[in-house]
C-alpha positions in Angstrom: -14.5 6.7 15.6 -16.4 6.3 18.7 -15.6 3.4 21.1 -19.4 2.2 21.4 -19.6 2.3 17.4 -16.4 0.3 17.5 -17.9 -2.0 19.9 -20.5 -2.9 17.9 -23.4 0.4 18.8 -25.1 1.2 15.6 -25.8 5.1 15.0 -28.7 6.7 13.2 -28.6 10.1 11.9 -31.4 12.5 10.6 -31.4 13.6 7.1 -33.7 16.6 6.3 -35.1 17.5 2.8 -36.2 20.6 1.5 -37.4 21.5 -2.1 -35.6 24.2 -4.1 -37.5 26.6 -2.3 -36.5 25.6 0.8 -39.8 24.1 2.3 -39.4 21.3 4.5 -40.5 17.6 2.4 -39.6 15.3 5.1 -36.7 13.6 6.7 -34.9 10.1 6.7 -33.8 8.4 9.3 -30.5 6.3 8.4 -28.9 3.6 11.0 -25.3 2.7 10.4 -24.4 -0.5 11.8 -21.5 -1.0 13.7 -18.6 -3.0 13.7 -18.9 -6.6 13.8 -17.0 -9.0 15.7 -14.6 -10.1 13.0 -14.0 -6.3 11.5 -13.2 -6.0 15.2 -10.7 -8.5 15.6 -9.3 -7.7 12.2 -8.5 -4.4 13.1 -7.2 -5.4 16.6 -5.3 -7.9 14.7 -3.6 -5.9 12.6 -3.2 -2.6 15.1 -0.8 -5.4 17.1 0.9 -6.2 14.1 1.6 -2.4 13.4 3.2 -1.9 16.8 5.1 -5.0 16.8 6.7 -3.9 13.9 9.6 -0.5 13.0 8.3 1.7 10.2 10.8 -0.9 7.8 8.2 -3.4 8.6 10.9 -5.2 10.8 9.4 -7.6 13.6 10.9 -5.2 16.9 10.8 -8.3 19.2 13.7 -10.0 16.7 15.6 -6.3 15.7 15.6 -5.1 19.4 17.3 -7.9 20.9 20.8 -7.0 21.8 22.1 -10.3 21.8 22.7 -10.1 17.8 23.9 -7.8 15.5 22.6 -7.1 12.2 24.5 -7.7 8.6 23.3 -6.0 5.7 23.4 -8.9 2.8 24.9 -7.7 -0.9 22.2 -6.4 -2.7 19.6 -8.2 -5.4 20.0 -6.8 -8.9 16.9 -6.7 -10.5 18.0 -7.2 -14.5 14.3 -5.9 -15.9 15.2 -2.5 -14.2 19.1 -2.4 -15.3 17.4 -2.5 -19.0 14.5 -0.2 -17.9 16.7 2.0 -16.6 19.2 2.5 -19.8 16.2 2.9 -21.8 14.9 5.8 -19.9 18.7 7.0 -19.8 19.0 7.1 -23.6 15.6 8.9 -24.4 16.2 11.9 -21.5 17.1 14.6 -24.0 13.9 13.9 -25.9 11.1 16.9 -25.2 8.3 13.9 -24.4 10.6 11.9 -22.2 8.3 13.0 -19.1 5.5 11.1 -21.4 7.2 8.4 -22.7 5.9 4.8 -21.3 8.8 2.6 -21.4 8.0 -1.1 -21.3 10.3 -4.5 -22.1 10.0 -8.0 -22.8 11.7 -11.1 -21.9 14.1 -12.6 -24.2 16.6 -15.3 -24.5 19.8 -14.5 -23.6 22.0 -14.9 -26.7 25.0 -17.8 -26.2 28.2 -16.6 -25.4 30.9 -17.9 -27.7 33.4 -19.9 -26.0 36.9 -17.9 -25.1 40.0 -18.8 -27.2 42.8 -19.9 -25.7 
């Protein structure tokens, strides 16, 4: 994109028309108008945000400071995909596993019977 569209220049272009033989029928003229103040500032907006940030999405002014170190927490298990997963797991052998559309529902967890002693 050109800077003086970006700042806000609109363009026109020239559209010719010609029948199926070919003969000229006329043209168009078609104005595109450029960017507006607020698309502007979006963009600007968001073009900082992009460079503030590593390609994790991590804010570089907090990750580059040398002054901490960084601990990786235990990870989240997400229980939907344990089940999702062993579903797929058990259907692999099947010729339409590729097709298969595997979906679940929430349920109540059944009660667990108290230990004996």
């Amino acid at each position: 994109m050109s800077v003086p569209v970006f700042d806000g220049e609109s363009t026109e272009e020239l559209h010719e028309h010609y029948d199926p033989d070919g003969n000229f029928t006329g043209s168009t003229v078609v104005t595109r108008p450029g960017w507006s103040d607020d698309a502007r500032a979006w963009a600007l907006g968001l073009a900082m945000r992009e460079a503030a940030q590593c390609h994790r999405g991590h804010d570089l002014i907090e990750s580059l400071d040398y002054d901490f170190m960084w601990k990786p927490r235990l990870p989240s298990v997400c229980f939907a995909c344990v089940a999702l997963e062993a579903e797929v797991k058990k259907h692999e052998k099947d010729p339409y596993a590729r097709a298969m559309l595997h979906s679940f529902e929430k349920v109540p967890r059944p009660s667990r019977k108290p230990k004996a002693k």
